[in-house]
Backbone as CSV, one residue per row, in Angstrom:
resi,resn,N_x,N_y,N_z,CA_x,CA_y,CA_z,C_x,C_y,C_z
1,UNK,70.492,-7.602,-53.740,69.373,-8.465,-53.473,68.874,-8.118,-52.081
2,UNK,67.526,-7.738,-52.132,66.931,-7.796,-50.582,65.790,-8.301,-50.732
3,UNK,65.717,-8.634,-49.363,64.698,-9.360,-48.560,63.542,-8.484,-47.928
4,UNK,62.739,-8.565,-48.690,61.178,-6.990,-48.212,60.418,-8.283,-47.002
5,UNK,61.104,-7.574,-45.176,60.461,-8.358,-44.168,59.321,-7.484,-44.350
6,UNK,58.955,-6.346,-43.547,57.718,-5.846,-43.753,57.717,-4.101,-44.115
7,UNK,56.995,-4.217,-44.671,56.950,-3.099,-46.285,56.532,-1.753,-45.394
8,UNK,57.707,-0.534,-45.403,57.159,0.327,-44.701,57.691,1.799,-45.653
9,UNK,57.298,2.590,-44.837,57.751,4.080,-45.856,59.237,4.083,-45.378
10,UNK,60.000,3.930,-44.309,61.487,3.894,-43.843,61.710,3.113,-45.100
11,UNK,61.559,1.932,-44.758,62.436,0.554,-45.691,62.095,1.713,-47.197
12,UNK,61.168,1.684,-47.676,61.287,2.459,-49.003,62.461,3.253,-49.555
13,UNK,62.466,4.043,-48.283,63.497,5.205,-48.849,65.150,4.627,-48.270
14,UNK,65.171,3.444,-47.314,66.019,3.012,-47.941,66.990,2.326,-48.540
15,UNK,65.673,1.801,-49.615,65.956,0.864,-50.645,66.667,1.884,-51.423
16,UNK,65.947,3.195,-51.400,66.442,3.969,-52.436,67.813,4.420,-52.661
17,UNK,67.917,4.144,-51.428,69.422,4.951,-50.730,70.527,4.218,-51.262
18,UNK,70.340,2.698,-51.070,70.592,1.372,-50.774,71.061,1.390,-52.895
19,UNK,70.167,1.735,-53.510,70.255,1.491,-55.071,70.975,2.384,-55.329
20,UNK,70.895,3.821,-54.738,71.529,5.012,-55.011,73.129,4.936,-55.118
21,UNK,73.628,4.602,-53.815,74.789,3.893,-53.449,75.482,2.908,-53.795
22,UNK,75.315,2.266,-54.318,75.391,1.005,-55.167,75.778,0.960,-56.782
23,UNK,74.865,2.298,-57.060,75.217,2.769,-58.646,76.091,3.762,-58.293
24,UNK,76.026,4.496,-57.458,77.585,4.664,-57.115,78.720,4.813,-57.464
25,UNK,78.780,3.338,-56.755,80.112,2.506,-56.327,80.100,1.501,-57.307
26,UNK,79.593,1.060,-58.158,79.715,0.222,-58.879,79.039,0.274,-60.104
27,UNK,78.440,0.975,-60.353,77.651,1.215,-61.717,76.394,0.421,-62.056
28,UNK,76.698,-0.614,-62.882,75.179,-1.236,-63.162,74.488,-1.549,-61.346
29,UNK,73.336,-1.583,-61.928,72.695,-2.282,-60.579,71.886,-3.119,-61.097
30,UNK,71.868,-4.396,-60.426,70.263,-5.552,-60.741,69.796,-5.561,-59.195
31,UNK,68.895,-5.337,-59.334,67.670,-5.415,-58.282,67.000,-6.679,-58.331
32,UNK,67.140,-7.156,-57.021,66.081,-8.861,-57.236,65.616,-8.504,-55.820
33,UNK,63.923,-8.064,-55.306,63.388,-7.694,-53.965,62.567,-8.862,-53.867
34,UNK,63.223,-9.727,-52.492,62.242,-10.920,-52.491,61.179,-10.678,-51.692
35,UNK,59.929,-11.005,-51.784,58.876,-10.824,-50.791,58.437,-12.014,-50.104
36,UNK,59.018,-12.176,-49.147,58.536,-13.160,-48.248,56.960,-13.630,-47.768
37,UNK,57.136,-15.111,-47.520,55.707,-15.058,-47.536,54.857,-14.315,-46.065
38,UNK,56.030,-14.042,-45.268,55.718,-13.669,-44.173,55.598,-12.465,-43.911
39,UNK,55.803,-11.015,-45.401,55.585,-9.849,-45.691,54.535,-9.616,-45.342
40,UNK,53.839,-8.385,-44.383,52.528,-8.294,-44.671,52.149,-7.283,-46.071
41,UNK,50.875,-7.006,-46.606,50.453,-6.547,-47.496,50.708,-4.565,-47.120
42,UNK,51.196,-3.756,-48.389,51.720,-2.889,-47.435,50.440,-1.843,-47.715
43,UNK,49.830,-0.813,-46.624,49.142,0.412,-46.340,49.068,1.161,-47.653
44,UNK,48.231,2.105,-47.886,48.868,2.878,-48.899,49.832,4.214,-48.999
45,UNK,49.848,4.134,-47.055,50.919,5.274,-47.443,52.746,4.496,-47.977
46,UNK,52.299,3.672,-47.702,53.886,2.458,-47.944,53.656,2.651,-49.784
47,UNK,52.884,1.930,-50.116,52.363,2.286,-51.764,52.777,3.495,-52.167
48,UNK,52.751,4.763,-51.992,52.859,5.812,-52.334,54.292,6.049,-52.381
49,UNK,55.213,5.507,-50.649,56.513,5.921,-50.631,57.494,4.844,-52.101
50,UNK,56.903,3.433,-52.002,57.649,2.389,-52.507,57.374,3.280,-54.212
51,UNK,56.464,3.592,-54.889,56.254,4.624,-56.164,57.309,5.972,-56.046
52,UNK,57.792,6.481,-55.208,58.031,7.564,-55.204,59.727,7.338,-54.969
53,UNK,59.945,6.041,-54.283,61.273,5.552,-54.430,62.128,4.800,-55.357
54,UNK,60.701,4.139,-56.482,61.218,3.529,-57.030,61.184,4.365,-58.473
55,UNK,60.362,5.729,-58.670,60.788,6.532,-59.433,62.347,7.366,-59.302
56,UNK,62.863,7.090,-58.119,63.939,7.899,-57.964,65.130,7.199,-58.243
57,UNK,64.831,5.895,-58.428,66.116,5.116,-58.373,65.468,4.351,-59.962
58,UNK,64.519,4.450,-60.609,64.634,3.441,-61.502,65.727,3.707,-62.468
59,UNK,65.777,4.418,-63.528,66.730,4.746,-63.936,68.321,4.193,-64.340
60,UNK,68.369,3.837,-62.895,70.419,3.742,-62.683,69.639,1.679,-62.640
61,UNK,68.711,1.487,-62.852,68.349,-0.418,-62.782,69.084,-0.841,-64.259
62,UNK,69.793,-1.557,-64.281,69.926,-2.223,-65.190,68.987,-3.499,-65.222
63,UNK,68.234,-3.959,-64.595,67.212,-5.102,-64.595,66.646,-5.093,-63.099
64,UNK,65.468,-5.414,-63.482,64.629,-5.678,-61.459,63.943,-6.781,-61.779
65,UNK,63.658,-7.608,-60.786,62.916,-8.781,-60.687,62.131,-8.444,-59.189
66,UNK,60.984,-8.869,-59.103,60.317,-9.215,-57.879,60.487,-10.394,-57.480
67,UNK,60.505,-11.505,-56.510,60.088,-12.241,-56.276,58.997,-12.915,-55.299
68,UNK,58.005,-13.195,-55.561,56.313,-13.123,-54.648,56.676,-14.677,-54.335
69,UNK,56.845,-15.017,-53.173,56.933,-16.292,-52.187,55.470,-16.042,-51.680
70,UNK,54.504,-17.362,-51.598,53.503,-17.721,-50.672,52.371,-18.455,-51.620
71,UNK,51.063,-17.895,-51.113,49.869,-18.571,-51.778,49.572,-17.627,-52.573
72,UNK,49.098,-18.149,-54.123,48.487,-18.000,-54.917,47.478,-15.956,-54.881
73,UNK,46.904,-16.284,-54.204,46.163,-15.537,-53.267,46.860,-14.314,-53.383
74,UNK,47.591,-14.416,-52.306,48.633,-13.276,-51.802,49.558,-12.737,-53.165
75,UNK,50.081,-13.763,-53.740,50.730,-13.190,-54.765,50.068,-12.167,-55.805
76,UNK,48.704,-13.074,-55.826,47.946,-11.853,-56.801,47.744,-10.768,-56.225
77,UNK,47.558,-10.338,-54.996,47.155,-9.355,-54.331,48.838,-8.334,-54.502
78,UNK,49.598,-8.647,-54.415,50.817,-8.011,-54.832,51.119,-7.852,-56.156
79,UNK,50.656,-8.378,-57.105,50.517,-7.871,-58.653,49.725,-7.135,-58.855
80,UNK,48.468,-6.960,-57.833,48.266,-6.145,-57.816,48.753,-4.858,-57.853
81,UNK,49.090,-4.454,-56.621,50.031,-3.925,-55.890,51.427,-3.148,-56.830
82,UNK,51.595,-3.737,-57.239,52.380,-3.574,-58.434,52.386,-2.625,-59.478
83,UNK,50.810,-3.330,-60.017,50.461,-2.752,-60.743,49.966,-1.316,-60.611
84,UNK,48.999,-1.064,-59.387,49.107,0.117,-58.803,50.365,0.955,-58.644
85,UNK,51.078,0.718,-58.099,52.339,1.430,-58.113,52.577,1.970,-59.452
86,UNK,52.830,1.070,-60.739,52.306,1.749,-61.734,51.436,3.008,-62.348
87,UNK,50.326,2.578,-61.956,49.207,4.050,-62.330,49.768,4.781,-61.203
88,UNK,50.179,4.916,-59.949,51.000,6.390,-59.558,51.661,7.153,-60.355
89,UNK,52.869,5.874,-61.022,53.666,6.881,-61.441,53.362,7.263,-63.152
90,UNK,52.253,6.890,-63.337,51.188,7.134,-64.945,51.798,6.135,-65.443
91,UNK,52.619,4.977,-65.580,53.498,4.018,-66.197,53.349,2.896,-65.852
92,UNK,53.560,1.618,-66.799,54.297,0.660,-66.270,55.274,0.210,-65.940
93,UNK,55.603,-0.543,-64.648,56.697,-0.276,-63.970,57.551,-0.995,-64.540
94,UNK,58.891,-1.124,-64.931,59.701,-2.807,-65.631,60.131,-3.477,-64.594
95,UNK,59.437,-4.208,-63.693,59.809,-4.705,-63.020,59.227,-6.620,-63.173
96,UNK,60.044,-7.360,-63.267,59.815,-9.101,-63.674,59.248,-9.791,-62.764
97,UNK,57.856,-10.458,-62.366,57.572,-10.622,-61.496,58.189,-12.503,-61.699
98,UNK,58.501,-12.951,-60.516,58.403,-14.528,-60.539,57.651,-14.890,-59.397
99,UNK,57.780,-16.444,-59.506,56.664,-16.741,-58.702,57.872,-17.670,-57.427
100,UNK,58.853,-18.068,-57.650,59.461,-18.975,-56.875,61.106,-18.638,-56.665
101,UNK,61.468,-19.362,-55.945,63.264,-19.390,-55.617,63.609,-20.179,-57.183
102,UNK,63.254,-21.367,-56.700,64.120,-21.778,-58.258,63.691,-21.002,-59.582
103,UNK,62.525,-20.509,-59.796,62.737,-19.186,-60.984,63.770,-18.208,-60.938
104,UNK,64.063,-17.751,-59.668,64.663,-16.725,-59.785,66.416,-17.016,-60.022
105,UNK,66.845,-18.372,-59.662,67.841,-18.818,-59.967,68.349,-19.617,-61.139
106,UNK,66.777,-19.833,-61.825,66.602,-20.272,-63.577,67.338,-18.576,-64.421
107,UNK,66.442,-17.615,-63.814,66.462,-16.262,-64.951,67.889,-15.902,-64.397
108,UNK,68.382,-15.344,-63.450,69.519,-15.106,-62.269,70.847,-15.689,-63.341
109,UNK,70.534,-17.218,-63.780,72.034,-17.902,-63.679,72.353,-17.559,-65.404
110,UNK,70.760,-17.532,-66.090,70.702,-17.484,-67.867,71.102,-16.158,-67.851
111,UNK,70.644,-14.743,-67.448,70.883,-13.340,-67.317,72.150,-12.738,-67.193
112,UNK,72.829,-13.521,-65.887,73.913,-12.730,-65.672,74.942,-14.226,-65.092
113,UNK,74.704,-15.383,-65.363,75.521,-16.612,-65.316,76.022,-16.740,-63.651
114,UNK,75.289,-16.482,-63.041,76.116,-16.947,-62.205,75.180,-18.368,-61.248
115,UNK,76.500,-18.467,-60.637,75.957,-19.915,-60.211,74.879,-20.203,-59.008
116,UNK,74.697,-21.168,-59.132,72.915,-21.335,-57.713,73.865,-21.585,-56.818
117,UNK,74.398,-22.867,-56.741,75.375,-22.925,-55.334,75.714,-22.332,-54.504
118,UNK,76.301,-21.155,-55.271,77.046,-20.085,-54.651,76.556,-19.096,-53.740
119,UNK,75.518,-18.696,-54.844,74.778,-17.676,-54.495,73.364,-18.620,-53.433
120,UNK,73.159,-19.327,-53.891,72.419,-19.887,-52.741,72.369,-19.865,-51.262
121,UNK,73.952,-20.163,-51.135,75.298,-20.348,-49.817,75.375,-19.051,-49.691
122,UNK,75.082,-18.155,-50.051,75.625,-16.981,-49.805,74.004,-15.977,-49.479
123,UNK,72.744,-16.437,-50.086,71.681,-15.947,-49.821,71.117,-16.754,-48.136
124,UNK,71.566,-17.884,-48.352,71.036,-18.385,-46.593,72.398,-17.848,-45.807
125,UNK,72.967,-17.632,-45.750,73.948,-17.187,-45.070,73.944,-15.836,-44.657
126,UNK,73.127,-14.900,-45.127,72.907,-13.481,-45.086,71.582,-13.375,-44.345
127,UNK,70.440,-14.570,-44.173,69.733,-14.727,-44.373,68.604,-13.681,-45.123
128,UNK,68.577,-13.792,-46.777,68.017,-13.262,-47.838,66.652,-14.470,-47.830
129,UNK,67.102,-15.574,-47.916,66.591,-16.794,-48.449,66.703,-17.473,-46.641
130,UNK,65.645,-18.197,-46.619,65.565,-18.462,-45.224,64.739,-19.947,-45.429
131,UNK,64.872,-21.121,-44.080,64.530,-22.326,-44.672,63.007,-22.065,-45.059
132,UNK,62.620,-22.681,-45.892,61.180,-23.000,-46.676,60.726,-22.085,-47.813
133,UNK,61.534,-21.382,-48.077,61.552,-20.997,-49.143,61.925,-21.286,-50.887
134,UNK,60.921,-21.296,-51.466,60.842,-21.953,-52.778,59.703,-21.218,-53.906
């Protein structure tokens, strides 16, 4: 699970690194990238790297979720976004968009059972999840 503070071609590659490593060492991977509302909107050379990283690592995903925190607004502008990333890579991407914290701990707990509490306590504690987030 990470926390996208602000969306750059570094952080891209490594997320990639980050997924690479991970399947690894442990095999399946679930991807849940939260976007804060305090993300700014990313350039298109960021667009290009986040397509080009997330072709390299999709693969080894056993499931991805987005999660778009903020206004209405903004969120669409990142489904956008999204969706673009898409026509880069000629495809649609499988990636689940939600709109909130408690969605992501509705699909999170039905998917792969695990508990909100826990993982809650354990997402503010890392700070993943930070106060006002919902």
């Amino acid at each position: 699970m990470v926390r996208w503070l602000e969306p750059s071609e570094e952080g891209s590659r490594l997320l990639a690194k980050l997924v690479q490593d991970t399947h690894r060492q442990q095999g399946r991977v679930y991807l849940v990238a939260i976007i804060g509302a305090e993300a700014s909107i990313p350039d298109n050379n960021t667009r290009k790297a986040l397509a080009a990283s997330y072709e390299a690592f999709e693969e080894l995903l056993t499931d991805s979720w987005m999660v778009l925190l903020g206004h209405s607004l903004r969120q669409s502008l990142f489904r956008s976004i999204i969706a673009g990333l898409g026509l880069l890579l000629g495809r649609r991407m499988d990636i689940k968009v939600l709109n909130s914290v408690s969605a992501m701990f509705e699909v999170l707990g039905e998917s792969m059972g695990l508990d909100e509490a826990a993982l809650r306590a354990s997402l503010e504690t890392t700070d993943i999840l930070v106060d006002g987030d919902e």
